[in-house]
C-alpha positions as CSV (number, residue, x, y, z in Angstrom):
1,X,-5.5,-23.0,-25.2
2,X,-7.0,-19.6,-25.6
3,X,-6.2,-16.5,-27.9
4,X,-3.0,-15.2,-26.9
5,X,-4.9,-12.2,-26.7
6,X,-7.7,-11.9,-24.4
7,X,-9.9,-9.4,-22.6
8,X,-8.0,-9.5,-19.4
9,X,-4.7,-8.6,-21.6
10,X,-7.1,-5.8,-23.1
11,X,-8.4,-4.8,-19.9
12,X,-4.7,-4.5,-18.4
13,X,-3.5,-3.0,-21.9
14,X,-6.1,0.0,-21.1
15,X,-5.3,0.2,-17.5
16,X,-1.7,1.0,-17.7
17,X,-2.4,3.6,-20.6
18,X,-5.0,5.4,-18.7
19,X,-3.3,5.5,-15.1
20,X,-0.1,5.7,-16.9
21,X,1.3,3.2,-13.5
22,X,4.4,1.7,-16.5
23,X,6.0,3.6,-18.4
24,X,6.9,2.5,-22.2
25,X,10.8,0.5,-22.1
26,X,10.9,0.7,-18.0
27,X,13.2,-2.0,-16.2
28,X,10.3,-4.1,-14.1
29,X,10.5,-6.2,-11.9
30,X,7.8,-8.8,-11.1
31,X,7.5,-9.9,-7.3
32,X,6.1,-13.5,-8.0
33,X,4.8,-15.9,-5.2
34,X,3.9,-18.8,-7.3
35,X,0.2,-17.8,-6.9
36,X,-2.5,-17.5,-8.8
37,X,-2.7,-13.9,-9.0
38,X,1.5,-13.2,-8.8
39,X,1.7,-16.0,-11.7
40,X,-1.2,-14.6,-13.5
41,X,0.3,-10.7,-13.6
42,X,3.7,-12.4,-14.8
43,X,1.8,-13.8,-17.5
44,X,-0.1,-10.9,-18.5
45,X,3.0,-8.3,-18.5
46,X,5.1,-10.7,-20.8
47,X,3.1,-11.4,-23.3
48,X,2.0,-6.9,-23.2
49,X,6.2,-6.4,-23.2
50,X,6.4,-6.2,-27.2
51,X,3.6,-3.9,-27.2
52,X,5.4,-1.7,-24.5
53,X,9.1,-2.4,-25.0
54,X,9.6,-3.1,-21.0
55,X,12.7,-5.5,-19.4
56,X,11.0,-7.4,-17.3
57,X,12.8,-9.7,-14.5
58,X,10.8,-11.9,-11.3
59,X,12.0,-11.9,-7.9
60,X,10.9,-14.4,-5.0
61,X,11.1,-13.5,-1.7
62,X,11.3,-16.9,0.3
63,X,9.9,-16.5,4.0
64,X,10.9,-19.4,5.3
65,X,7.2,-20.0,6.6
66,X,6.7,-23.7,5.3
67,X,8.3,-26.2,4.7
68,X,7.9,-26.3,0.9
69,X,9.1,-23.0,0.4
70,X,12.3,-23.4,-1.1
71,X,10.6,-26.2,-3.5
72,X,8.4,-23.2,-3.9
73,X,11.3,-20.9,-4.4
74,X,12.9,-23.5,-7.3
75,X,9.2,-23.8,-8.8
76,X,9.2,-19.9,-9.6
77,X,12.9,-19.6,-10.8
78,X,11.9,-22.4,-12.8
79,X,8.9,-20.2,-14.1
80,X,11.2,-17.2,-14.7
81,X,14.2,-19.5,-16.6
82,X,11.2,-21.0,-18.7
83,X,10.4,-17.4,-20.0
84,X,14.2,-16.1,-20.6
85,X,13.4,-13.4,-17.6
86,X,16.3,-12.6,-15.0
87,X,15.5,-14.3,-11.5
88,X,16.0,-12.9,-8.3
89,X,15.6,-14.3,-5.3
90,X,16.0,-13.8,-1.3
91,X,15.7,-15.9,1.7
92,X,14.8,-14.4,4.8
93,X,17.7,-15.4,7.5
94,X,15.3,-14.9,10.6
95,X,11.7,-16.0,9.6
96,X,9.0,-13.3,10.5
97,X,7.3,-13.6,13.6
98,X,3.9,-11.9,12.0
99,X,2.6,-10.7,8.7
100,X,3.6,-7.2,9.1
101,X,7.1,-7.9,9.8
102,X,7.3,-10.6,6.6
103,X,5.5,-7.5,4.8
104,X,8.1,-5.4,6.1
105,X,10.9,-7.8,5.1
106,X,9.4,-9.0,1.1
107,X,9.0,-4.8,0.5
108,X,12.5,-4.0,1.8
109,X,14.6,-6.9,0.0
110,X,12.2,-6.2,-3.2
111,X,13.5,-2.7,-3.1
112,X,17.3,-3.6,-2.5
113,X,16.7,-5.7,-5.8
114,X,15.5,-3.0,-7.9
115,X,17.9,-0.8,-6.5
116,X,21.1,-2.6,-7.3
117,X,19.5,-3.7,-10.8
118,X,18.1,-0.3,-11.5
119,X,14.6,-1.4,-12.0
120,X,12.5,1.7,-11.6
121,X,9.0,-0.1,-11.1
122,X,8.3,-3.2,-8.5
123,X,4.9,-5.2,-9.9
124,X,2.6,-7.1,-7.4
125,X,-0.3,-8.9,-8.3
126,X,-2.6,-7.9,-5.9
127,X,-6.1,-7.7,-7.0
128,X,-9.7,-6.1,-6.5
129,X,-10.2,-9.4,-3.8
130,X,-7.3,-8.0,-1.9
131,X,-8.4,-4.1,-2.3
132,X,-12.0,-5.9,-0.7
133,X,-10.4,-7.8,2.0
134,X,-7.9,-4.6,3.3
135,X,-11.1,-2.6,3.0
136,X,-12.9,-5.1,5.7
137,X,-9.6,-5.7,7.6
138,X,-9.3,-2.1,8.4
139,X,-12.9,-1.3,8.9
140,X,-13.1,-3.4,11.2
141,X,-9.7,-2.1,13.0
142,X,-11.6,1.2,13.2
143,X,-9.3,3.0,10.6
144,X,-10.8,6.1,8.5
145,X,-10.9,6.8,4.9
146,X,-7.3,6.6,4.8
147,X,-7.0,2.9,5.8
148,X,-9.8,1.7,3.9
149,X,-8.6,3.1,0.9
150,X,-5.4,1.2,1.0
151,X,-3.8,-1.0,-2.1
152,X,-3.7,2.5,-4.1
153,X,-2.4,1.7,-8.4
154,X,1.0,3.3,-7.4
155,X,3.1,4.8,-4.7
156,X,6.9,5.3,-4.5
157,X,9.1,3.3,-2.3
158,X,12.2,5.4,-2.6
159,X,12.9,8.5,-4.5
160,X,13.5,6.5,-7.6
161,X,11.2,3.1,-7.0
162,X,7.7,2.7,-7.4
163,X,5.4,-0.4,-6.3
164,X,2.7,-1.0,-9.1
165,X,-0.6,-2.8,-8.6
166,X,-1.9,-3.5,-12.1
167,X,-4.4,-5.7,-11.4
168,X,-6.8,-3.9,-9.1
169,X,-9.3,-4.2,-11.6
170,X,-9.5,-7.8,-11.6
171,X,-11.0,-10.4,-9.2
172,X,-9.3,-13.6,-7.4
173,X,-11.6,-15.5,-9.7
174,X,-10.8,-13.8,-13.4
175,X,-6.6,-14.9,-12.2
176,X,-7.6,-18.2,-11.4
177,X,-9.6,-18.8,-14.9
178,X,-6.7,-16.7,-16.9
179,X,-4.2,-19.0,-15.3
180,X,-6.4,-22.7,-15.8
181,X,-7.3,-21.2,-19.5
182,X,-3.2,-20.9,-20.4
183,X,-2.4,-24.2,-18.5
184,X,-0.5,-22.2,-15.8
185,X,0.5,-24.6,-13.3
186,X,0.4,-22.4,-9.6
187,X,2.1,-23.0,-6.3
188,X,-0.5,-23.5,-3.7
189,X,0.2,-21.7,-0.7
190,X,-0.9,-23.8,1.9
191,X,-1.2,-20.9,4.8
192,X,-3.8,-19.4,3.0
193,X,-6.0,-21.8,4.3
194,X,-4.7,-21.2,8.0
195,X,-7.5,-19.7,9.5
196,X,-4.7,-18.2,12.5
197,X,-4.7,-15.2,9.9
198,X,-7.5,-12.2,10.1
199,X,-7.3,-11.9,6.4
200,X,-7.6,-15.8,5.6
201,X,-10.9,-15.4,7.9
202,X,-12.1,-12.7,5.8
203,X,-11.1,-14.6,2.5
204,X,-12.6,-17.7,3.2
205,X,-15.4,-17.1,5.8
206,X,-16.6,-13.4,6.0
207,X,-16.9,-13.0,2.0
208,X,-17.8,-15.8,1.2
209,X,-20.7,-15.6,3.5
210,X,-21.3,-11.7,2.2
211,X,-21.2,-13.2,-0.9
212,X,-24.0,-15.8,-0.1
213,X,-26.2,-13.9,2.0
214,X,-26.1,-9.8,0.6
215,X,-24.3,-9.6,-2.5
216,X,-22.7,-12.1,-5.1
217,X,-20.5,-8.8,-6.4
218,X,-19.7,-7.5,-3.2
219,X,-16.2,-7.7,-4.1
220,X,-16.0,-6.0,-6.9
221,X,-18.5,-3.1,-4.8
222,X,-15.7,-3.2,-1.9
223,X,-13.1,-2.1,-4.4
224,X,-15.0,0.0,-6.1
225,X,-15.6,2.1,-2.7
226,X,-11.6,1.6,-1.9
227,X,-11.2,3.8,-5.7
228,X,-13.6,6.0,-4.7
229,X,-12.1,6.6,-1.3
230,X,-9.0,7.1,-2.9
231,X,-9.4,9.6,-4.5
232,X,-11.1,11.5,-2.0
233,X,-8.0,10.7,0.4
234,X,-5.6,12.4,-2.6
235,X,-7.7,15.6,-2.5
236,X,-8.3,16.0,1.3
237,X,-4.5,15.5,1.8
238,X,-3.4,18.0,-0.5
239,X,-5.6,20.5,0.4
240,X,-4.4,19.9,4.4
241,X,-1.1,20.4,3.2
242,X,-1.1,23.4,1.6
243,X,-3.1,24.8,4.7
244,X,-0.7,23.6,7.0
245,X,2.5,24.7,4.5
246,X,0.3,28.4,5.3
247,X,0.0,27.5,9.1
248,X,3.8,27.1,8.7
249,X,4.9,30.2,6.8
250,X,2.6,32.4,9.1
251,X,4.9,31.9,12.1
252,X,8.8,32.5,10.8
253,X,10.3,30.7,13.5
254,X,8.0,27.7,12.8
255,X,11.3,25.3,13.2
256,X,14.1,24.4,15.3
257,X,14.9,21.0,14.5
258,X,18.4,21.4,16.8
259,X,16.0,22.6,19.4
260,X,13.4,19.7,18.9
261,X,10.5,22.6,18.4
262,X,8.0,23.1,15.7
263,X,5.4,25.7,15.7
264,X,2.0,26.3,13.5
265,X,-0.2,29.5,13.7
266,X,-3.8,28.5,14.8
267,X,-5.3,31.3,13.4
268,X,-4.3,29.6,10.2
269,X,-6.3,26.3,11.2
270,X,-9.1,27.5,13.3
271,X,-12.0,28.3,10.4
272,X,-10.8,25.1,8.6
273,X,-13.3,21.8,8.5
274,X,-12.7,19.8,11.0
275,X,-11.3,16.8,8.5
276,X,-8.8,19.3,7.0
277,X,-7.6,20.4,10.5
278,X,-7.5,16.4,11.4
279,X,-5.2,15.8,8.6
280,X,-3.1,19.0,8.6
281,X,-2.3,17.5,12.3
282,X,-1.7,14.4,11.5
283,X,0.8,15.6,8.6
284,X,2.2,17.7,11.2
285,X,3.3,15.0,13.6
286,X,3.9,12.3,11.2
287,X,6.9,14.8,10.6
288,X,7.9,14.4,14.3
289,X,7.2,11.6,16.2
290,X,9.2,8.3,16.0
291,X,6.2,6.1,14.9
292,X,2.2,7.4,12.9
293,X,0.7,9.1,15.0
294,X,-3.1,7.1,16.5
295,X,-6.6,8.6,16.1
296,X,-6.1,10.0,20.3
297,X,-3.1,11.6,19.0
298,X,-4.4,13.7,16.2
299,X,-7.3,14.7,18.4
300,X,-5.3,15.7,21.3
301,X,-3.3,17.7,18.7
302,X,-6.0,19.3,17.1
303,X,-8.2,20.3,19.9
304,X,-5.5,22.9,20.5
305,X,-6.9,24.8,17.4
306,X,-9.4,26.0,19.5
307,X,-8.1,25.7,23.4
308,X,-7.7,28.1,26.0
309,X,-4.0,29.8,26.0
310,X,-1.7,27.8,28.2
311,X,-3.4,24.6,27.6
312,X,-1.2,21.3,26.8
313,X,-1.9,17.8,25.7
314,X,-0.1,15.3,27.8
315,X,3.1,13.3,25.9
316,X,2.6,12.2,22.4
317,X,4.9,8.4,21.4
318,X,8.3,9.8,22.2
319,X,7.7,11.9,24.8
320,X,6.7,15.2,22.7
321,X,4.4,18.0,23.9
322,X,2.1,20.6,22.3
323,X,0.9,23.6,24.3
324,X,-0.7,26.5,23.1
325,X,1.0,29.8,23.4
326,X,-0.9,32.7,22.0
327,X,-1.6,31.9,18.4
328,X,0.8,29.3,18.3
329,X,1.0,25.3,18.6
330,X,4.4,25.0,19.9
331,X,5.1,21.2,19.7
332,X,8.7,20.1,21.3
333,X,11.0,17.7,22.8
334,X,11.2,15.2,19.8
């Protein structure tokens, strides 16, 4: 058995004072899988509570996926009853069809938990190996900086939850050695090895073989770009923003929600980069359409900036049009 102090508790000590992602005495709670990594993260933030005064509580979302999960489901609230920690746990009643909707689900009953318990933060142990493999996943989707930047420290869920990553700094590998060091007995999870799954592919085929071939820390590189790109993403957006609050302000009839019309001066947008004008679009009809708006419809939307008067894109998701009418972008019928 190793120090109870270690340099991955250091190394997580330092990261949560410098991004400030959990506060001193907040209510957590821990979403905990029975994985390495979720197991790992429970580990680390109980033995940091004296040190930071937090009430701390897991919560297992059960999928319904295999059929160990509810032995999985006791094995975790056996975890949590082991460590005098509150256990909370849901079962899904219909069992996702893909893993977007069971990401969908796990976020949505995680946040109905810290609602009704008033816990202010939601902790998941994803780590650098994810941040890597969402990288790769969306690059090869075709998304932009946004997407590959994705698994970000800390983002709200509500107005009064936030979901907290902190273990982006750490590897797949570094959890797996904290956890064998401390005798943490894990839950394996055996659709991990499913190769059905894009992101088991890239786990167990395209990195490793990366790894092999071009670089044994590609991994740790990958998320190092996803940081990078992150902050890029934070600047860009707010900086489209504020141009398009301006775009906004110029015309004073920019709105009529009743009327399902919303209207930006060009003149605003037209000496803007090109990137800023993409993302002051996109901001614009994220705030409109029923569903994100795809790459074709930010560039439909933006080549307006510059169009002939008269001109009009054909119907955005929802069955919204833009046309230009003088200086204006007059976007209705959402």
């Amino acid at each position: 058995m190793p120090n109870s102090w270690t340099s991955l508790h250091a190394r997580v000590h330092r990261s949560l004072g410098h991004r400030q992602l959990l506060p001193r005495n907040s209510r957590i709670l821990i979403a905990v899988s029975g994985g390495q990594d979720s197991v790992c993260l429970a580990k680390l933030l109980l033995d940091l509570q004296r040190k930071w005064g937090w009430e701390l509580a897991i919560a297992h979302c059960d999928h319904r996926w295999r059929r160990d999960s509810q032995a999985n489901a006791d094995y975790v609230g056996n975890m949590a009853r082991n460590w005098n920690l509150p256990f909370h746990l849901s079962v899904a009643e219909g069992v996702p069809e893909t893993e977007a909707a069971a990401r969908q689900w796990r976020y949505g009953v995680l946040s109905a938990i810290a609602g009704k318990n008033e816990y202010a933060h939601i902790v998941t142990g994803h780590t650098a190996s994810d941040r890597a493999e969402t990288l790769l996943y969306n690059l090869i989707r075709g998304a932009g900086a946004d997407g590959l930047q994705a698994l970000t420290w800390k983002r709200p869920l509500d107005a009064n939850i936030w979901l907290v990553r902190p273990l982006l700094e750490v590897t797949r590998s570094q959890t797996g050695q904290f956890c064998q060091d401390f005798g943490l007995q894990i839950w394996e999870d055996s659709t991990n090895a499913d190769s059905h799954y894009a992101r088991n592919r890239i786990r167990n085929e395209l990195l490793p073989y990366l790894q092999s071939h071009f670089n044994p820390s590609v991994e740790g590189h990958l998320a190092q770009t996803a940081e990078l790109l992150r902050a890029d993403v934070e600047y860009l957006e707010e900086v489209a923003g504020q141009l398009l609050a301006q775009a906004l302000a110029q015309n004073p009839e920019f709105v009529n929600r009743e009327a399902g019309k919303i209207s930006v001066n060009r003149l605003v947008l037209r000496n803007a980069p090109v990137a800023i004008q993409r993302r002051a679009m996109r901001q614009l009809l994220l705030r409109v359409l029923p569903v994100a708006p795809s790459f074709e419809d930010v560039e439909k939307l933006t080549a307006l900036i510059a169009a002939p008067n008269r001109s009009r894109t054909d119907p955005f998701p929802g069955g919204a049009l833009a046309e230009v009418a003088g200086e204006l972008i007059v976007l209705a019928g959402f």
